[in-house]
C-alpha positions as CSV (number, residue, x, y, z in Angstrom):
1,X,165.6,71.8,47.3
2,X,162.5,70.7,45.4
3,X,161.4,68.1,48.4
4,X,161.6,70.7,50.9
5,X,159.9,73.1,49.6
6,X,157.2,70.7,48.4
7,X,156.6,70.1,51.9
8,X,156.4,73.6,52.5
9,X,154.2,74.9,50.2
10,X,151.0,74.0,48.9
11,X,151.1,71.9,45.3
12,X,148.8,74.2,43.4
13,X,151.1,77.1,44.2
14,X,153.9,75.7,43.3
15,X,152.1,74.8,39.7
16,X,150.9,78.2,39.9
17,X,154.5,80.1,39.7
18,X,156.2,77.3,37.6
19,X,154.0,78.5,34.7
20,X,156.1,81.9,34.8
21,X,159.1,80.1,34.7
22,X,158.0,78.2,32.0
23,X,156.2,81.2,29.7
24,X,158.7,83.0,27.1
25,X,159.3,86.2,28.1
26,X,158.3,87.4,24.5
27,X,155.0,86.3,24.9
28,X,153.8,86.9,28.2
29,X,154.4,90.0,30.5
30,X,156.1,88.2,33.2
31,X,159.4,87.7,34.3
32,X,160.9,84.2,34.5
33,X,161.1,82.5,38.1
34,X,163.7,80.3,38.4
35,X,163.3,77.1,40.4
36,X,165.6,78.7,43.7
37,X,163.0,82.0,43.0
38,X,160.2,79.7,43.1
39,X,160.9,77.8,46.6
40,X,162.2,81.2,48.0
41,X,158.8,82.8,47.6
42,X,156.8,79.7,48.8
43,X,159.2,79.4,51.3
44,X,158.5,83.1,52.8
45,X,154.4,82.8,52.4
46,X,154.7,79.7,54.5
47,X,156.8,81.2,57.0
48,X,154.6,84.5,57.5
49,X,151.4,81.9,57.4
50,X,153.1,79.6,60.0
51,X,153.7,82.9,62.6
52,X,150.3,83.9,62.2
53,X,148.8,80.8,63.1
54,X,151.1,79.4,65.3
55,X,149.9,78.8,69.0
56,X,152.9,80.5,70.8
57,X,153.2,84.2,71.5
58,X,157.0,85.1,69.5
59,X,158.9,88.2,72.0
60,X,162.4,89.7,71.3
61,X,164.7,90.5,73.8
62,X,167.9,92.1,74.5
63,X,171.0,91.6,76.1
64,X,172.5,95.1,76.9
65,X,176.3,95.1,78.1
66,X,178.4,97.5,79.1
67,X,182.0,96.5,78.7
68,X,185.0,97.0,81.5
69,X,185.9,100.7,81.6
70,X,189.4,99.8,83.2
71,X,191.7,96.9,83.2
72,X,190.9,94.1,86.0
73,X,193.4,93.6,88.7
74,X,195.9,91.2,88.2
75,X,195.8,87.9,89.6
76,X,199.3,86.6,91.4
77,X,200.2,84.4,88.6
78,X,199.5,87.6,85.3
79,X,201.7,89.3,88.1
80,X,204.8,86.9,88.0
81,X,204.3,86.4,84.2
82,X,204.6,90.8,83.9
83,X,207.3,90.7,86.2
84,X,209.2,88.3,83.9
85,X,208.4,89.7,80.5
86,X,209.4,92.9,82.2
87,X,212.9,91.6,82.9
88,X,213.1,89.7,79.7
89,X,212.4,93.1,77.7
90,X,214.8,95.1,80.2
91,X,217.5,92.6,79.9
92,X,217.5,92.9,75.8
93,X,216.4,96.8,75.4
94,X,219.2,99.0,74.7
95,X,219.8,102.5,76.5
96,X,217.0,105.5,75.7
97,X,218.0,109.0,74.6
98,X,217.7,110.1,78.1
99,X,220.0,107.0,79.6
100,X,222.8,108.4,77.0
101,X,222.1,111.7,78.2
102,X,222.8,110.6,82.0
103,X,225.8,108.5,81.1
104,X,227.1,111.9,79.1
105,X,226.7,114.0,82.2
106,X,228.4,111.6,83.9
107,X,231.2,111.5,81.9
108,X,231.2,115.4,81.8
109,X,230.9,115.6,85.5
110,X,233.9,113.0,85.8
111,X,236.5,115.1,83.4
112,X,235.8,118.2,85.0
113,X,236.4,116.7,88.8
114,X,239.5,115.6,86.7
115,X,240.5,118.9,85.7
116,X,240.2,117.3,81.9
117,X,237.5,119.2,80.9
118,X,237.2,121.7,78.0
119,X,236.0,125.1,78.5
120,X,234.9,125.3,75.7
121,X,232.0,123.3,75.5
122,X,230.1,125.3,77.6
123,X,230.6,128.6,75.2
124,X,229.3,126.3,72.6
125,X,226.1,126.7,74.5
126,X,226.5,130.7,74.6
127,X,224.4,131.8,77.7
128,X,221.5,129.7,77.5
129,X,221.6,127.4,80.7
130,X,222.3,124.0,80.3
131,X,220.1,121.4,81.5
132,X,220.9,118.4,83.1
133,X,219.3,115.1,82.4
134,X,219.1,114.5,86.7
135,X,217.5,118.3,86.4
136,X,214.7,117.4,83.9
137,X,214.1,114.2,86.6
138,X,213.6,116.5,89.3
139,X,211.0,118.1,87.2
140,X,209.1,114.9,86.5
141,X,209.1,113.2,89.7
142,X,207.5,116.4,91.0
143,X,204.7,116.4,88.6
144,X,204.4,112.5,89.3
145,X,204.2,113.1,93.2
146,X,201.4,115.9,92.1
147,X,199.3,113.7,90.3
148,X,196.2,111.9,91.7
149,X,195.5,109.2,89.5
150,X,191.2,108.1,89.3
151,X,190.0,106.2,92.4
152,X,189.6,102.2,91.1
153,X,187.2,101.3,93.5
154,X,184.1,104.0,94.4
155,X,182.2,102.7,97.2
156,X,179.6,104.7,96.7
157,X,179.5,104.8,93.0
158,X,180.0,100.6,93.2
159,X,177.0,100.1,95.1
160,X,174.5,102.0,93.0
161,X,172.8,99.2,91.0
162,X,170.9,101.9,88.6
163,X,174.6,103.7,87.4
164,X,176.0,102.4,84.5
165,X,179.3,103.9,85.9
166,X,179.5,101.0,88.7
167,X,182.0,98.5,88.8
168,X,184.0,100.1,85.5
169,X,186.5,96.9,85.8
170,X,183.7,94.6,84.9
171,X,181.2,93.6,82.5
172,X,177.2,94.8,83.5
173,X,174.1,93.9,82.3
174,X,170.7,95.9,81.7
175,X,167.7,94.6,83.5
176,X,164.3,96.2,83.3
177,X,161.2,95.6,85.7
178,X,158.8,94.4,83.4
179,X,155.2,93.2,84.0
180,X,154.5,89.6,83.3
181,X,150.9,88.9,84.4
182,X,150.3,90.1,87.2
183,X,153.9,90.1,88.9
184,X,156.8,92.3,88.3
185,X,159.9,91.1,87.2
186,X,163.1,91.5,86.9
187,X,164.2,90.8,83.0
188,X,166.3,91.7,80.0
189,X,164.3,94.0,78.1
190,X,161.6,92.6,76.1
191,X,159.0,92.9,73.9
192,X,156.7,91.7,71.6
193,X,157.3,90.7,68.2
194,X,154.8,92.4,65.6
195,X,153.7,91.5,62.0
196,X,156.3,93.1,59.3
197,X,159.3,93.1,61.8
198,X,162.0,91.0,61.9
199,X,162.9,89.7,65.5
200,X,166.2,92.0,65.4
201,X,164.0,94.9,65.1
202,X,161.7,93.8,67.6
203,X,164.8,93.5,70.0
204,X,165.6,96.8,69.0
205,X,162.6,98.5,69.8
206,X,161.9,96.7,73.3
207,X,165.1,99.1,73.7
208,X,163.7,101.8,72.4
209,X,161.3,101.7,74.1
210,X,162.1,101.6,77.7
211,X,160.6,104.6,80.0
212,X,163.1,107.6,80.2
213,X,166.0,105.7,78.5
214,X,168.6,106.8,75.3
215,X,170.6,104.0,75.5
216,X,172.6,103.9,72.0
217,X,173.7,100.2,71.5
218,X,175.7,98.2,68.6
219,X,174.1,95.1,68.1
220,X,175.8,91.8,67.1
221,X,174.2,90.2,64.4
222,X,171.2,89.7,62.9
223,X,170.8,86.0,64.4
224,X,169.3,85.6,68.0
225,X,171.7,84.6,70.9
226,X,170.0,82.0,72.7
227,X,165.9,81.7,73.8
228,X,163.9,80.9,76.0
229,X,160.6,79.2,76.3
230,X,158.0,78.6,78.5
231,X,154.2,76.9,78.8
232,X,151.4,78.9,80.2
233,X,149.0,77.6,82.8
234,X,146.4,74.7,81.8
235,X,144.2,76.9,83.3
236,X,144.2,79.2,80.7
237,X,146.3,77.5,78.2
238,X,144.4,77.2,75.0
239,X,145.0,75.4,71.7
240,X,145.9,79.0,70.1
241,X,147.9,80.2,73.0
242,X,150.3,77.2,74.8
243,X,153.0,79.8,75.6
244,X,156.0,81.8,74.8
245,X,158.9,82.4,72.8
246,X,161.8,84.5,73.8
247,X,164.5,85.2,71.0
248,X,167.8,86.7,73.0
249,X,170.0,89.1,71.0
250,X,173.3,90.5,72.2
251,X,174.1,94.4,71.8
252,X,177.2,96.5,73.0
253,X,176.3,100.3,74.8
254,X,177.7,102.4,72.7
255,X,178.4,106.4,74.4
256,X,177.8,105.5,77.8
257,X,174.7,105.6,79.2
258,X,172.3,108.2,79.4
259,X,171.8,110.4,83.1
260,X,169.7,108.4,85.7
261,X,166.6,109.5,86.2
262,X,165.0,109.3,89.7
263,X,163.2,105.6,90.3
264,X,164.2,104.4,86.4
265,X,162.9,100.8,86.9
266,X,166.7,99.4,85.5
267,X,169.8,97.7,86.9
268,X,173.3,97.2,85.9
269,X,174.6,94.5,87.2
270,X,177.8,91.6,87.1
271,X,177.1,88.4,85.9
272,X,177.8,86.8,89.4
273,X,174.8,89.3,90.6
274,X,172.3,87.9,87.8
275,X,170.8,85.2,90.2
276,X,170.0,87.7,92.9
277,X,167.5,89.0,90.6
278,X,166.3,86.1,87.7
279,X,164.7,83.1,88.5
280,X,166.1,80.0,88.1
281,X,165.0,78.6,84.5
282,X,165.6,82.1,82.9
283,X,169.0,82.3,84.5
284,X,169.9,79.2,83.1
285,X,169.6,80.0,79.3
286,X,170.5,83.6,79.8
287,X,174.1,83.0,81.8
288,X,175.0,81.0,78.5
289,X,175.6,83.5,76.4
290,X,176.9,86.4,78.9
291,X,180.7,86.7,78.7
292,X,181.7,87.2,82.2
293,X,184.9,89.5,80.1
């Protein structure tokens, strides 16, 4: 590790904290640095120097999903395979409490057509009235035919691009109109990265910070996603300003979203809906890291 860091860090700081580490603690005041303590810190004043001086402009964005609500339709072939595991597990259950019950009724029903049938079984019961297994289907299938399952498929819930509610048997991401120059585009939320902050944070607060939003999100790591890059014009491209950075980090909405508000400059939408609204080279580093779940 001594090479790297040498080319890291200046040699006069490096001599500088390898006296600590050299001093007996009895006689100075200092604690000990250990060589890995040594190239850590020289390692971190280089860093901070390196983002300060360096010629590109460092931003922090973040990809916002929202996960399927509901379970996707199934294609033909996850049909078959149910079908078959269905029969497969029919074929080697054995018979529920209520299929005994049935089969007993049956059998009760069948001795006393016979005239074989004990009278006293029935004052076993006293004069509570004995229900049948058929009875208690009855009751069921009449509470089945009065239930109205949740619509799948809202048309006019599906084609509202600022409800996080659309589309619930799909994956959506957030994009924000954002002002880049002077056009407005449509982007992951962004921001720029500021001195003290790590890039996680920045991505954090470019969420925080949108107009009239509360999204609550769990992010995935502390290492960015993906990024994206780009060269500003020669026109006004300078030796201390050739461009940008973009760090990407993933999050997961967490709560559901917060209420729309009227004109909220966002959009949820599928990942086959993401070139509709990105241009081309953005689109092509972002749609490597979106899970299309």
């Amino acid at each position: 590790m001594a090479a790297p860091c040498g080319r890291m860090a200046s040699r006069p700081l490096l001599q500088f904290l390898s006296r600590f580490s050299r001093s007996p603690v009895g006689n100075t005041g200092f604690r000990q640095f250990s060589s890995a303590t040594v190239c850590r810190a020289a390692f971190q004043i280089n860093e901070a120097a390196e983002r300060a001086n360096s010629p590109w402009t460092l931003m922090a964005a973040v990809c916002l999903q929202r996960l399927p609500v509901i379970s996707a339709d199934c294609s033909p072939i996850e049909q078959q395979f149910k079908q078959m595991l269905h029969q497969i597990e029919l074929e080697k259950s054995v018979l529920s409490d209520h299929e005994l019950r049935l089969l007993e009724d049956a059998e009760r029903m069948s001795r006393k057509q016979a005239d074989d049938y004990d009278s006293d079984e029935e004052d076993s019961h006293g004069d509570k009235e004995i229900m049948m297994a058929q009875d208690l289907e009855d009751i069921w299938e009449q509470k089945m035919k009065n239930f109205q399952p949740a619509l799948r498929v809202r048309a006019d819930v599906d084609k509202d691009l600022t409800s996080a509610e659309r589309c619930l048997a799909d994956s959506l991401v957030l994009l924000a109109e954002q002002e880049v120059g002077d056009e407005k585009l449509w982007l992951l939320p962004q921001t720029r990265w500021q001195e003290g902050e790590t890039l996680r944070q920045t991505a954090e607060r470019a969420l925080t910070s949108l107009p009239a939003a509360g999204f609550k999100a769990t992010f995935l790591g502390n290492a960015p996603c993906g990024v994206y890059k780009y060269k500003l014009p020669k026109a006004i491209r300078t030796e201390n300003s050739i461009g940008t950075k973009v760090f990407f980090f993933k999050a997961i909405l967490a709560d559901g979203a917060p209420p729309k508000t009227k004109k909220a400059p966002f959009l949820w939408v599928k990942k086959s809906e993401l070139q509709k609204y990105l241009k081309p080279a953005y689109m092509m580093k972002v749609e490597r890291f979106i899970l299309d779940l």
